[in-house]
N, C-alpha and C positions, 0 to 999 in steps of 0.2 A: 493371527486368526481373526477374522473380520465380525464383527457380533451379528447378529440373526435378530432381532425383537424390536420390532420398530415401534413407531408412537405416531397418532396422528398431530397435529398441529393443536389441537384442543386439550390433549392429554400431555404434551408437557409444556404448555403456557398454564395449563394450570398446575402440577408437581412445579414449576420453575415456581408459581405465585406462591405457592405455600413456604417455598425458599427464602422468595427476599420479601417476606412477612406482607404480601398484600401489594407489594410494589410492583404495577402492571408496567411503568415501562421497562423495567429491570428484566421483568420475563420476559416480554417482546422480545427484544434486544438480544438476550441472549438463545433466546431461539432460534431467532430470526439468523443473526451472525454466525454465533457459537456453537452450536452444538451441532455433534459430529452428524452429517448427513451425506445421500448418495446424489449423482447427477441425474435421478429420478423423483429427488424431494422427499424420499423417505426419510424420517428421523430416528437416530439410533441411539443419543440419549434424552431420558425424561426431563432428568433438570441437572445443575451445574453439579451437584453430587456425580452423576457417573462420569460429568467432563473430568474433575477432579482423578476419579478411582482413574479413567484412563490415563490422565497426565503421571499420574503418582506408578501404575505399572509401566511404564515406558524406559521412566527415570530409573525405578528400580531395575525392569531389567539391563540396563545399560549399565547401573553402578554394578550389578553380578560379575561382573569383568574387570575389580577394582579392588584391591585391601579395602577391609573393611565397610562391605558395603552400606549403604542406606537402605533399609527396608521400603513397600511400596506404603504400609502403613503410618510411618515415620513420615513420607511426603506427603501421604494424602494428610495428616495433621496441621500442617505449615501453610497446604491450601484449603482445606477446607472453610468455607462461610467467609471466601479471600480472607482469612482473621492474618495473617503473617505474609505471604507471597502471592501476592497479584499479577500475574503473567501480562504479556500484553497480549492484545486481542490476536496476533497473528499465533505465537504457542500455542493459546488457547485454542485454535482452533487445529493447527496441525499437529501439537506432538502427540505421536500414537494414531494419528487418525490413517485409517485403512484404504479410505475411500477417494481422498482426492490428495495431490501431490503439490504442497501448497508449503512456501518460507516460512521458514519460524522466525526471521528478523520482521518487523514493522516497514522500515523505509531503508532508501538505499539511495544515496547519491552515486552518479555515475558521470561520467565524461573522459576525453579522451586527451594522451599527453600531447602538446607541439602543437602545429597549426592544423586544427581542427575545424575548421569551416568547409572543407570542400564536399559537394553534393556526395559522395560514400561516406565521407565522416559525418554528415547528418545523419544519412540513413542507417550507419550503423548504430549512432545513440537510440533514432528509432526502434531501429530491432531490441537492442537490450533492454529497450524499457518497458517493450510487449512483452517480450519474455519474464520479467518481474513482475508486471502486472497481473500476468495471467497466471500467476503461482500467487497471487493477495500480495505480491511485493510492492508499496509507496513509493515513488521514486522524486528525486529533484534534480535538475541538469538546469548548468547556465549558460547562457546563453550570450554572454563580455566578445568571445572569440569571435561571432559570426561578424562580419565586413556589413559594416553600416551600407543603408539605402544611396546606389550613386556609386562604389568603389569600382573599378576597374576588375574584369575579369576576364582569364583565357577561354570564353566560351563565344556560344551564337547569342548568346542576351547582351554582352560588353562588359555592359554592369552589372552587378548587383541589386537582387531588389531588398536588401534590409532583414532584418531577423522577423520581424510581421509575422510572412507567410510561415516560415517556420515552426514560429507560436502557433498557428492556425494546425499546423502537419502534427507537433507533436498531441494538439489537446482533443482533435481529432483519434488519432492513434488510439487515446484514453478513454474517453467514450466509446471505441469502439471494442475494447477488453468486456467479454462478459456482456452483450448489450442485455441480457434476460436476466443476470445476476448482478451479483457485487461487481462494479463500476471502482476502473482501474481508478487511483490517486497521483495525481500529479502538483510538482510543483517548479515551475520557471524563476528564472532568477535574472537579471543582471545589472551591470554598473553603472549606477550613478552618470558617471563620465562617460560613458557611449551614446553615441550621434544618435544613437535611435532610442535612447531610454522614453525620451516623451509620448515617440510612436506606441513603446510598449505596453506602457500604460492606458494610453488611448484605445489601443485594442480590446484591451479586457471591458472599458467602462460599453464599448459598442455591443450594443444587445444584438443577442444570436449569435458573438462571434468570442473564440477563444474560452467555449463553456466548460471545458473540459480539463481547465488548471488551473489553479493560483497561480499569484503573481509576485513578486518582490523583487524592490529595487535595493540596491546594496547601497547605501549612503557610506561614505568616506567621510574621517572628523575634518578635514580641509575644505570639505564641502558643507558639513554645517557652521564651520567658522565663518565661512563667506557669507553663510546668508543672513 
């Protein structure tokens, strides 16, 4: 059943302030983030207290399906004032929530098995990580597999043009999850040893380009012996 009593943004930044004793960015934050709302901005808890009582009835009613269950009162003890069990911000905000249909994991690594370079194996990584993102799912995908800048292809281009533009497609992708909301998370990766790690790097430091992801290069211990 979806609750009915909403809160303006002023009435539960401050119930959230009286929460964490005076601490304004903690109320922010969890306002802002946290607390169960509709895709019309209305807010349906005051402060981290009712996020609690909802995580704590969720759990409960799930344990009702179990020996011996765990009461809702017994979980809301364990969260409350986070004194014992800190969720991560993605639970926090979907278990029990009525109103948007949103992962309870944080992050998600994805990619594909075998030779995964070819223009549908990009865009399928594509699609599965709008779809994570647009559920508040973090995602990271590397990028070792795609055929360096120059490699020989069966297409109208010959070659390859490098994994680049592909950083450009997926961090694109990302900033476009939510452009009015919470802004998808991304993160790129790859090896050390690929013809195009210098490009990759390069890409990120060029202002205006690939704003939409981190970045990490995988160092090998054979690679920091050499140097």
């Amino acid at each position: 059943m979806k609750a009915s009593k909403t809160y303006s943004f002023d009435e539960a930044f401050e119930a959230s302030l009286r929460y964490f004793n005076g601490d304004e960015l903690a109320a922010r934050v969890w306002v802002n983030k946290y607390a169960m709302k509709d895709s019309f901005g209305n807010i349906y808890e005051k402060s981290p207290e009712d996020m609690h009582w909802r995580i704590a009835n969720e759990i409960a009613r799930i344990e009702k399906k179990y020996k011996n269950p765990i009461s809702a009162q017994e979980v809301f003890e364990l969260l409350t004032h986070f004194r014992y069990i800190i969720p991560a911000g993605s639970p926090m905000t979907g278990i029990g929530n009525t109103y948007q249909i949103a992962s309870l994991s944080n992050c998600f690594v994805i990619g594909l098995d075998g030779d995964a370079d070819s223009y549908g194996a990009i865009l399928r990584i594509d699609e599965e990580q709008v779809q994570l993102m647009k559920r508040r799912g973090g995602v990271g995908h590397d990028l070792s597999h795609v055929r360096p800048k120059g490699s020989p292809v069966n297409n109208s281009a010959l070659t390859s043009t490098g994994l680049v533009p592909f950083m450009e497609r997926y961090s694109n992708s990302t900033r476009e999850v939510a452009q009015d909301g919470r802004r998808g998370a991304l993160m790129l990766s790859v090896s050390v040893n690929h013809p195009d790690a210098e490009a990759f790097v390069d890409a990120k430091m060029e202002e205006g380009k690939v704003t939409g992801a981190n970045v990490s290069v995988k160092i090998t211990d054979s690679f920091m012996e050499q140097s």
